[in-house]
N, C-alpha and C positions, 0 to 999 in steps of 0.2 A: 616875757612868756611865763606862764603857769608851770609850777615844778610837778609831775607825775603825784605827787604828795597834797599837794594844795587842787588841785581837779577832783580829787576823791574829796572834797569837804562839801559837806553838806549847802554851806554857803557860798559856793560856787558855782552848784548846780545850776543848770539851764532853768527858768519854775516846772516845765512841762515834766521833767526828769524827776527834780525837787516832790514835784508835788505826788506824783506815781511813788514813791519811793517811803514819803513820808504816810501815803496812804497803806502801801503796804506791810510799816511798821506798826500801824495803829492796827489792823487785820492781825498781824502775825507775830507783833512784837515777843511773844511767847517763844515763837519759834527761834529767834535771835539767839533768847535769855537760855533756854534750852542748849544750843550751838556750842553756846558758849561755855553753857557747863560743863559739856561733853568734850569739848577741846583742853580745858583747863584742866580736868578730870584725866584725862590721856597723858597730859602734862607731868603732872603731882605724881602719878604713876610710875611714870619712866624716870622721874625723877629721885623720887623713894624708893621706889621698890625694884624697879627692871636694869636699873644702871647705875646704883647710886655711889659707885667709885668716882662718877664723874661731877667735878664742882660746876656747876654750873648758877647763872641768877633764875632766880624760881617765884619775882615777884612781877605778875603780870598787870601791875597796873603799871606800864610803860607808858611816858608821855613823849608822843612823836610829835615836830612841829607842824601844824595843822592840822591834826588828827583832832577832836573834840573826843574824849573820852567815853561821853555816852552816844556817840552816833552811830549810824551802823559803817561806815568808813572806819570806825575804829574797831570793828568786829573782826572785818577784813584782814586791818592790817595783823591784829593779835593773833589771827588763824595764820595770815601768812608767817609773822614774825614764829610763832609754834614750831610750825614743822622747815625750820629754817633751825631754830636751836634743837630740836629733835636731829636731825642729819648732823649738824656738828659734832651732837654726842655720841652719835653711832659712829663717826668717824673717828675722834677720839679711843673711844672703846674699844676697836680694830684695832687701831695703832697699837694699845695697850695690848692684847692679845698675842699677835704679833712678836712683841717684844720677848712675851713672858715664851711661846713657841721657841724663838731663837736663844732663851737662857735653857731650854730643857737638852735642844740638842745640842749647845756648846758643852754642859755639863755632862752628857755623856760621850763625847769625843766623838759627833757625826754632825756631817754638813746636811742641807736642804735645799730645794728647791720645789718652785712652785711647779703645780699637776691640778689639775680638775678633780675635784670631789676627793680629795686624798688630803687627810693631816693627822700627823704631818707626813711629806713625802719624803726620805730621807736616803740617804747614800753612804758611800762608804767612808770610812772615819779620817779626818786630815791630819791627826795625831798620829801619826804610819812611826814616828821612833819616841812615842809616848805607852808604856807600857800602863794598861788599866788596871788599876791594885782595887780593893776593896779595905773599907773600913766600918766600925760599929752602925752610923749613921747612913750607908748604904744601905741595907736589909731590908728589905717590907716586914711591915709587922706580922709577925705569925710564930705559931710555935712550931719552931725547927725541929723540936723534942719527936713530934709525931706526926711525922709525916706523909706514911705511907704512900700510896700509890694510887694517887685517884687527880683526877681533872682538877685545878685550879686554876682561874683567870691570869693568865700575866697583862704587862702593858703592849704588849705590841705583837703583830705577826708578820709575814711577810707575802706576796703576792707578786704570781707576773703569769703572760698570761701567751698563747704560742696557736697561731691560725695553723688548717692542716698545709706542708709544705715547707711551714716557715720556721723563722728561728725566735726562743722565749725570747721576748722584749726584757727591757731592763727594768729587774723589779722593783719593789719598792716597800715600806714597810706603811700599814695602817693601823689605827688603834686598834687593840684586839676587839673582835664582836663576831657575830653571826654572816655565814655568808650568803648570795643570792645565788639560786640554781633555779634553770628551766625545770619544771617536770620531766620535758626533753632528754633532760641531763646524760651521758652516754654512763656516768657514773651510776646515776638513780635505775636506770633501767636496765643494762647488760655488766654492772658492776664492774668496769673498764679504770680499774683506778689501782695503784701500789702505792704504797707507803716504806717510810724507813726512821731508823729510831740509832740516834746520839743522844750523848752528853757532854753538857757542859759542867766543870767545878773548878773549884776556885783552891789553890793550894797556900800551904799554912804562910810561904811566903808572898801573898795575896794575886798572884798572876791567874788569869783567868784562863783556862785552857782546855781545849779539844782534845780527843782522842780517833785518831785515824779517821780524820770525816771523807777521804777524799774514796775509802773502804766503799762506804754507804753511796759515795756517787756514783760510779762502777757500777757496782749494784743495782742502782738506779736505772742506768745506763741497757744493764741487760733483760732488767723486768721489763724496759720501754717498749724495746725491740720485740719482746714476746706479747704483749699486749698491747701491739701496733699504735703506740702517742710516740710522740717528740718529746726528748729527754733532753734537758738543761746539761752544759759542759762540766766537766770537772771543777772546774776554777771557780763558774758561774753559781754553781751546790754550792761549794766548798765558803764562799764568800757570802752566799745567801746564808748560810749558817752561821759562820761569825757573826754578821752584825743584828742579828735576830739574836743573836747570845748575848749580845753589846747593847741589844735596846733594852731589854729586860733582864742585864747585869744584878738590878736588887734582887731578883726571885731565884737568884741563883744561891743554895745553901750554904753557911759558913763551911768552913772543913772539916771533914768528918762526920757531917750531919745530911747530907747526902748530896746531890748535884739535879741539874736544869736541864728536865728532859725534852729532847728536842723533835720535833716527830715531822720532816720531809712528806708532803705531798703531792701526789700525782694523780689527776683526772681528768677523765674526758668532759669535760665541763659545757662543751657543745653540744646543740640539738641534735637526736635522732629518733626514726621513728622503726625506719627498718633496720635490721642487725646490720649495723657495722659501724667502726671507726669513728667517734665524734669530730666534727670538723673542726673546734676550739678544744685543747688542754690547758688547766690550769695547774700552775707551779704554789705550791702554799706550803708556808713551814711556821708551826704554832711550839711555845713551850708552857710549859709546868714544870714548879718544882718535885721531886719524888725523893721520898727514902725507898725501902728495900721492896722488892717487887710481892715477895711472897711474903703471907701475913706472918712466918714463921720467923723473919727477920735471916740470923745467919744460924738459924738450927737448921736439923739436917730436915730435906725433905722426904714425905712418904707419896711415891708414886704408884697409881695402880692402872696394870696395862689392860686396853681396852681391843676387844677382839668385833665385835658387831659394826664398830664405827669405826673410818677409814679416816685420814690427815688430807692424803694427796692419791693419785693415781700416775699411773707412767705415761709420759705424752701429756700430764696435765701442766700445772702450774708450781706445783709444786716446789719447783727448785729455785722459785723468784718470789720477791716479797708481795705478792697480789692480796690485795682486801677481800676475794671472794675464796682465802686458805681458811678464813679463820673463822665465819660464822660456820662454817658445818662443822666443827671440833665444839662448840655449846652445848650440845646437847650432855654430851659422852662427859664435856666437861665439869657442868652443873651436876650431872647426876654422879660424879666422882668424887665431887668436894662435898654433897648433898653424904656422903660416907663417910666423909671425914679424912679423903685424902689430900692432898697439894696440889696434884696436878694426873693428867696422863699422859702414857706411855704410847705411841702409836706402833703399830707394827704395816709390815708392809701386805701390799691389797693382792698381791698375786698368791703369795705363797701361805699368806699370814703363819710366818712363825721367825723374820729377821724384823731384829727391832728398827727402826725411824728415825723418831724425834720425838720429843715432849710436845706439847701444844703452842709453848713461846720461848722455847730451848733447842740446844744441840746436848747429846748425850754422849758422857765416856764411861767407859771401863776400867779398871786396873786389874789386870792378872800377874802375878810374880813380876812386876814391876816394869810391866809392860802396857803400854797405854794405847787403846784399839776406839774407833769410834764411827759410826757409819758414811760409809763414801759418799759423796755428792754425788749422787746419780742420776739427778734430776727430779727427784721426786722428796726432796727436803734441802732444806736451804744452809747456805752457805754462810753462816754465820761469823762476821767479823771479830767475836769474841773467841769464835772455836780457832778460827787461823792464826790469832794471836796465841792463844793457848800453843796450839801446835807449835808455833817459832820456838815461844820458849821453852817446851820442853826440849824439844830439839840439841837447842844452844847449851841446856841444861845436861843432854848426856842422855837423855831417854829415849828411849824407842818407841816411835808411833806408828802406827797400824791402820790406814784407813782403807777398812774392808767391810763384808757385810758379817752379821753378827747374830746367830742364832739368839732367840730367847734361852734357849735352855744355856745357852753358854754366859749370858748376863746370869742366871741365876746364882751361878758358881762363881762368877767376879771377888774380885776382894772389897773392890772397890768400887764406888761409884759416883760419877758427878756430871753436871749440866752446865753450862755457860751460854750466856746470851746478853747483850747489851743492855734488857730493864734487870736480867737476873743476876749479873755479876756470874761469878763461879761459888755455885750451891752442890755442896754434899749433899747425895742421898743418903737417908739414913735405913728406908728400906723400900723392898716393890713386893706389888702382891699379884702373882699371876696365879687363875685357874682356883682361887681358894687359898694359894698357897702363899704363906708372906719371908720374904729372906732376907734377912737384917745385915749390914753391912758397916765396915769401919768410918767412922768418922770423928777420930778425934784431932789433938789438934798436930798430931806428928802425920795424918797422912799425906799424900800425896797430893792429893786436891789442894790441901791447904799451904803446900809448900807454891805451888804454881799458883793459887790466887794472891799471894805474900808477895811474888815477885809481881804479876799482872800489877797488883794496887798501887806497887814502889816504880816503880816506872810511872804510872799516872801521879801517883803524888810527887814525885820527884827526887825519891828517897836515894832509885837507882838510876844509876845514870841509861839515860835512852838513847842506843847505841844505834835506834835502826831509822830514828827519823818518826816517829811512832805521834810522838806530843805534837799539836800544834798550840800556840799561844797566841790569845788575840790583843791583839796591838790597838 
């Protein structure tokens, strides 16, 4: 019997087959030679240019036995033999990819597994008593020198995704990029979305560590409930944040050149058209590196209070971290720095004349060595820098006062300062109410500066953390 190989030879054909065959080469033989260039052509391509890590043989005049070199059976077979070595190389290639996937996430201390349309997909770290230090050759390139406070790509984010009813699925991290929204969106349309803001930093004895994220979950927790989404557990934040800190470990700044801002997401990410509720929430947590919030660095700021525009209302939102607080403080805001101030001062919308909050701060006082700051009344938020502040003065022997606080009674302060998670604890150095400007202490013996001395020595590690405050990721 005739091998599959020897039936395609020209001199095996039937004549009736034979001679059709030979007829249609003498008609079309162009079209062969054509064929053939475009296959070879496809070849040499993938070869040089589209794959060329892989070795492969790249000389197509193969001699098959019973193939005659110039017949059209050997057209056939060199198309097929083509895209036979084509598939191997792609397989190859994979393989290689693959590999080079599973050296990125062994080197930063996290497993994988396979997900549709996700790479890579990644979990939590199996190094659980490998503590992750940082050296020279860790860093992205950049200059740490100046780095202020603006958007920069890291390598990776994190995502997961929670039907109405249900509980977030288990998330997972994707390269960082752009994401997909319906127009639908319940975020795009009724602004149904809160946000929350950590750091990550790296201390001089290279341990990578948090400060009170489980603060920001809570948090989370109750902006949810007010703006009717499903909120991710404690544990579930708390973990999504570690290793979004862990995948983009480089972009975190050396020490003392600032830390890895981490910004927690929450939206209603499902269709709607009539007011209410999206039927999908999305969970997303992106970082960038940042230095110091305000362009002032650690000089004091000048704030001027703003009486036409309003922060928050009562019964609003105010007291939770919702994304629809802060586009209506732009305007008041732009036309304050448009003067040359820092920031403004809000006061409250009934009375207007008890101060607020700053626009991305909490606000204190110093009076004869008493420290006063406005109550959480619902109508300004709860700032996890302020309630750390508060512990330690506390612990320190100081008396805190969270009450409501006329303007004219700030005027007469001795003191004055702002804390907030991008702003650290910032001296004011003066506010200007009604035309009038009143300058305030801020050297380095004040009060402010003693309480953010301790605040930094506890995240650096200088003082020891007595209340559980550090978390360290492993």
């Amino acid at each position: 019997m005739s091998s599959p190989l020897q039936t395609l030879r020209d001199d095996h054909l039937t004549p009736s087959i034979s001679t059709t065959l030979q007829a249609f080469v003498s008609v079309r033989h162009a079209y062969f030679y054509l064929a053939f260039f475009l296959f070879s052509s496809a070849y040499f391509i993938l070869s040089n240019c589209v794959l060329p890590s892989v070795s492969l043989p790249c000389n197509l005049n193969l001699e098959f036995r019973g193939v005659s070199e110039s017949g059209f059976s050997g057209y056939i077979i060199r198309a097929i033999m083509i895209s036979r070595m084509v598939s191997f190389r792609n397989l190859v290639q994979s393989l290689r990819t693959g590999s080079r996937v599973s050296k990125l996430k062994s080197s930063n201390c996290y497993t994988s597994r396979t997900a549709p349309s996700v790479q890579p997909v990644v979990e939590s770290s199996p190094c659980s008593h490998k503590i992750c230090t940082a050296s020279d050759d860790d860093y992205a390139d950049m200059d740490w020198d100046n780095l202020g406070f603006n958007p920069r790509p890291t390598d990776y984010m994190y995502i997961t995704k929670c039907s109405r009813g249900g509980s977030f699925e288990e998330g997972h991290l994707n390269s960082y990029g752009n994401i997909e929204l319906s127009p639908f969106a319940g975020v795009l349309n009724y602004g149904q979305g809160l946000y929350e803001g950590t750091k990550a930093y790296w201390r001089e004895d290279g341990r990578l560590c948090l400060f009170r994220p489980d603060q920001n979950a809570i948090r989370m927790q109750v902006g949810a409930e007010r703006m009717c989404m499903p909120s991710p557990s404690i544990h579930q934040f708390v973990e999504a944040v570690k290793l979004t800190a862990l995948a983009n470990k480089r972009w975190v700044p050396p020490p003392g050149k600032g830390s890895l801002y981490i910004r927690p997401l929450l939206m209603g990410s499902g269709q709607v058209l009539g007011l209410g509720p999206a039927p999908e929430c999305t969970f997303l947590i992106y970082a960038t590196p940042v230095g110091n919030y305000f362009k002032e660095g650690l000089a004091p700021l000048n704030l001027f209070i703003e009486e036409e525009y309003h922060r928050a209302t009562r019964g609003g939102t105010g007291g939770v971290k919702a994304i629809t607080n802060y586009s209506p403080v732009l305007k008041a805001l732009g036309r304050a720095k448009s003067r040359g101030f820092s920031d403004v001062l809000y006061l409250d919308s009934v009375n207007k004349r008890n101060i607020e909050e700053v626009s991305s701060c909490n606000i204190f006082i110093v009076k004869d060595n008493v420290i006063s700051t406005p109550a959480t009344n619902g109508t300004l938020l709860g700032g996890v820098t302020r309630k750390s502040i508060i512990d330690i003065a506390l612990d320190h022997g100081y008396q805190v006062r969270e009450r409501c606080i006329p303007v004219e009674e700030l005027m007469e302060a001795d003191e004055v300062f702002c804390t907030g998670t991008a702003a650290g604890v910032a001296g004011v150095g003066s506010i200007t109410y009604q035309g009038k400007r009143v300058e305030y202490k801020s050297s380095d013996g004040c009060l402010s500066q003693e309480l953010r001395s301790i605040y930094m020595g506890i995240q650096k590690g200088h003082i020891v953390d007595k209340k559980g405050w550090i978390l360290e990721i492993n």
